[in-house]
C-alpha positions in Angstrom: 133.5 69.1 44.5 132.9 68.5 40.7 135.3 67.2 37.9 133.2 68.7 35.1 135.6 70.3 32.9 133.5 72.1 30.1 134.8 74.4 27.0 133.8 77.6 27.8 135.4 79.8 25.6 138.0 80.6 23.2 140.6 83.5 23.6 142.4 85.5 20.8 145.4 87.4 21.3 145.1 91.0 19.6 146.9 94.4 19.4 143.6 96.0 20.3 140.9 93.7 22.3 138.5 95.6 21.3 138.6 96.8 17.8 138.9 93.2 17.0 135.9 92.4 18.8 134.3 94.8 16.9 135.1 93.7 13.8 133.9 89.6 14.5 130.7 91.0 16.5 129.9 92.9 12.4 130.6 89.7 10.7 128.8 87.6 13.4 126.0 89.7 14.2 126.7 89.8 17.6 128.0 92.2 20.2 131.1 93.5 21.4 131.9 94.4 24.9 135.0 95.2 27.1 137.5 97.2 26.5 141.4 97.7 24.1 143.2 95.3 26.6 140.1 92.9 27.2 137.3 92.2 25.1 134.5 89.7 24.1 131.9 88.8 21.5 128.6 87.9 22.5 125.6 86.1 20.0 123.4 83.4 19.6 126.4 81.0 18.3 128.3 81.6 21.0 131.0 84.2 21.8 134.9 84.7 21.4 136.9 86.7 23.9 140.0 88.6 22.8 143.1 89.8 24.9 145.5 92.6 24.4 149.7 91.7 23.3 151.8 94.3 23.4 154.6 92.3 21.4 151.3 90.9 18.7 152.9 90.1 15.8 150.5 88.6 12.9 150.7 85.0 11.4 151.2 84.5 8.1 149.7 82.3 5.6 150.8 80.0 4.6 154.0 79.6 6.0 155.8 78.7 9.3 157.8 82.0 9.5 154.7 83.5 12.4 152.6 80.6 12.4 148.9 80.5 12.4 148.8 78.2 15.3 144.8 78.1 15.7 142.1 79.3 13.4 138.4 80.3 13.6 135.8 78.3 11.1 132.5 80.2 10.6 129.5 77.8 9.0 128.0 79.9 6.6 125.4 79.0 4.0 126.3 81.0 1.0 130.5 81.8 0.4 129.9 84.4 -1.9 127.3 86.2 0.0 129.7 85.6 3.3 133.0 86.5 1.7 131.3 90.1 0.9 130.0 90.5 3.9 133.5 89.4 5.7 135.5 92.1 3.0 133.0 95.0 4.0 133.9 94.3 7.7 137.4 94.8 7.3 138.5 90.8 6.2 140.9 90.4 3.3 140.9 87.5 1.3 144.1 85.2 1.6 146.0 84.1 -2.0 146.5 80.6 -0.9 143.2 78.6 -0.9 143.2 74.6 0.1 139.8 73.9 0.1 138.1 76.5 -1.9 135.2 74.0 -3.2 133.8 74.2 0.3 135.9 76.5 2.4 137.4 80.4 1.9 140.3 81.5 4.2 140.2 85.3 5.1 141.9 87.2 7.3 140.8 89.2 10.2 142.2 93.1 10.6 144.7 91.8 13.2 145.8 88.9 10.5 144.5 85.8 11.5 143.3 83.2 9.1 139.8 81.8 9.5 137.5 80.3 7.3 134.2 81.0 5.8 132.6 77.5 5.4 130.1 75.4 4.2 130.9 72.6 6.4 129.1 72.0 9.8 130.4 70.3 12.7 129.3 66.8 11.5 131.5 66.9 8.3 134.4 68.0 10.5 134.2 65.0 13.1 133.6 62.5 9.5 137.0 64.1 8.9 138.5 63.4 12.1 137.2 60.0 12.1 138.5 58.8 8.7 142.5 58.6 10.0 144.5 59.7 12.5 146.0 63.3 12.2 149.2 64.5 11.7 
């Protein structure tokens, strides 16, 4: 028996599985499969998986009213270019912006935040390393 323990995927909770999965596999280039209660993203990145709530109710941001409690971060190479591309899939572009010098917070059709940004992996663990969080 192994005790590997690898990420394998991340799961988003949706009033329609798949029409959500539609929408990230247009901004990511990649594909959607599955179906309204069950769903996932394929691509060359990686893929997303997204699961059907009756009771979904949308965050909002900012606030702590229906918190965002997790968030999706795309790397992107070109904000402007990216931000259209995210609006013509169905993304609206969120009022309060934190970090707009590197970073543009959208929202997906089902309401949650994630981020267009400039910022790779590597400047994300720098961050993490200079302090503790929270």
């Amino acid at each position: 028996m192994s005790d590997l323990i690898r990420l394998s995927g991340t799961t988003v909770d949706a009033p329609d599985a798949l029409a959500l999965a539609r929408f990230y596999a247009e901004l990511t280039g990649g594909v959607a499969h599955g179906t309204s209660g069950w769903a996932v993203v394929t691509g060359r990145n990686g893929s997303i998986a997204f699961q059907q709530v009756g009771s979904y109710t949308p965050p909002r941001w900012p606030g702590s009213v229906v918190p965002m409690q997790m968030h999706l971060d795309f790397l992107v190479d070109d904000l402007d270019a990216a931000g259209e591309r995210a609006l013509a899939a169905g993304a609206t572009r969120l009022g309060f912006q934190p970090n707009s010098d590197h970073c543009i917070v959208y929202a997906d059709p089902a309401g949650h935040p994630f981020c267009l940004s400039t910022w790779d992996v590597a400047d994300l663990v720098d961050l993490a390393q200079d302090g503790p969080a929270g």
